[in-house]
C-alpha positions in Angstrom: 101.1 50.1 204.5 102.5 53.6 203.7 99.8 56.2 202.3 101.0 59.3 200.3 99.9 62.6 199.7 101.3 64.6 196.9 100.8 68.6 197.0 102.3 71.3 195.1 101.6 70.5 191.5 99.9 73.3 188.9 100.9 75.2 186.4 104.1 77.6 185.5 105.1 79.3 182.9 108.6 78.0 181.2 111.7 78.6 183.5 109.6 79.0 186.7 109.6 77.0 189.8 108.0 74.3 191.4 108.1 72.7 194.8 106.3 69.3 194.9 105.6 67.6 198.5 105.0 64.5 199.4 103.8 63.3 202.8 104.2 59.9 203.8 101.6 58.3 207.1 101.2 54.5 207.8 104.3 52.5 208.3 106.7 55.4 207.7 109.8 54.3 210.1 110.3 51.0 207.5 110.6 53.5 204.3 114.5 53.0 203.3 113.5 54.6 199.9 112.0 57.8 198.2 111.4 58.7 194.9 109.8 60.9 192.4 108.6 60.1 189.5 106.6 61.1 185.9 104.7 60.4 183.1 103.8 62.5 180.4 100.8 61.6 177.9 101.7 59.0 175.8 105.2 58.0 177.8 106.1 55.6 180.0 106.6 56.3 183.6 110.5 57.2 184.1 112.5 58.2 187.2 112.9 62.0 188.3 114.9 61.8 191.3 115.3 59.1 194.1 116.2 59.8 197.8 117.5 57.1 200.3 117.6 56.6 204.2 121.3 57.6 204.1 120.4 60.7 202.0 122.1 59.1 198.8 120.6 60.9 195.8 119.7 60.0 192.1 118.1 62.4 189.2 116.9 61.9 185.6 119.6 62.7 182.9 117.1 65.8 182.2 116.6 66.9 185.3 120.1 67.2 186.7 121.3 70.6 187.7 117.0 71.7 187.8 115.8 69.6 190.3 116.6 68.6 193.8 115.1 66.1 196.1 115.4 65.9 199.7 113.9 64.9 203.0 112.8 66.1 206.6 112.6 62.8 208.7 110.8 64.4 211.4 107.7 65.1 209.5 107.5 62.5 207.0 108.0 64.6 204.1 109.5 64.2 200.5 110.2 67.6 198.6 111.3 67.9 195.1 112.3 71.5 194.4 112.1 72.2 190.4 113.9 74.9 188.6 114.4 76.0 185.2 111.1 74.1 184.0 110.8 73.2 180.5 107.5 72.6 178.5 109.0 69.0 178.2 108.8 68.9 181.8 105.0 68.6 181.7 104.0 65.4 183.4 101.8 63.9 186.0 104.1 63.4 189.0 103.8 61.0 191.5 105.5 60.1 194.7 107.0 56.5 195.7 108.1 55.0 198.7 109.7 51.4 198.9 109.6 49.9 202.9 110.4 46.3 204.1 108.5 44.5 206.2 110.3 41.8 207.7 111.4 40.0 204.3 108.9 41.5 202.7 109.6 44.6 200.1 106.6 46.7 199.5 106.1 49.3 196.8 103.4 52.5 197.6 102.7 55.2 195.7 100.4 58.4 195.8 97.7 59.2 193.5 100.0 62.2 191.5 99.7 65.6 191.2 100.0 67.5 187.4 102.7 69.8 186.7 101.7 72.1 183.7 104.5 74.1 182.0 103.4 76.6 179.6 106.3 77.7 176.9 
């Protein structure tokens, strides 16, 4: 199992900036995908930016240009640096990791952390 711990979150006022963590523990070295993601009150849970083992990246139509995802290997860490916030950005934000265990794909995620943007 892969455990993780988002950090970071809180509130900014409109064009600020952000930097969201997320720290992964557990079964770490079978993690061959990252990703951040959101939901707002009311919305469905969509995609911010995804991260893989060969550093490939993908972003939300409305976050490209803002927001940028990366990762340090060597301590288990997810970052997602935000921005230019928007009021729309506003969201609970959580942190996903997908790992394969033998044939097995597994699907964690971390128990989210608010982002606040104030206009």
């Amino acid at each position: 199992q892969v455990r993780l711990v988002e950090s970071g979150g809180g509130l900014v006022e409109s064009g600020g900036s952000l930097r969201l963590s997320c720290t992964a523990s557990g079964s770490t070295f079978n993690i061959y995908y990252n990703g951040w993601y959101r939901q707002a009150p009311g919305k469905e849970r969509e995609l911010v930016a995804s991260i893989d083992t060969d550093n490939n990246t993908n972003y939300g139509d409305s976050v490209k240009g803002r927001f940028t995802i990366s990762r340090d290997n060597a301590k288990n860490t997810v970052d997602l640096q935000m921005n230019a916030l928007k009021p729309e950005d506003t969201a609970v934000y959580y942190c996903n990791a997908q790992w394969q265990d033998g044939i097995l794909v597994h699907s964690d995620w971390g128990q989210g952390t608010q982002v606040t943007v104030a206009s």
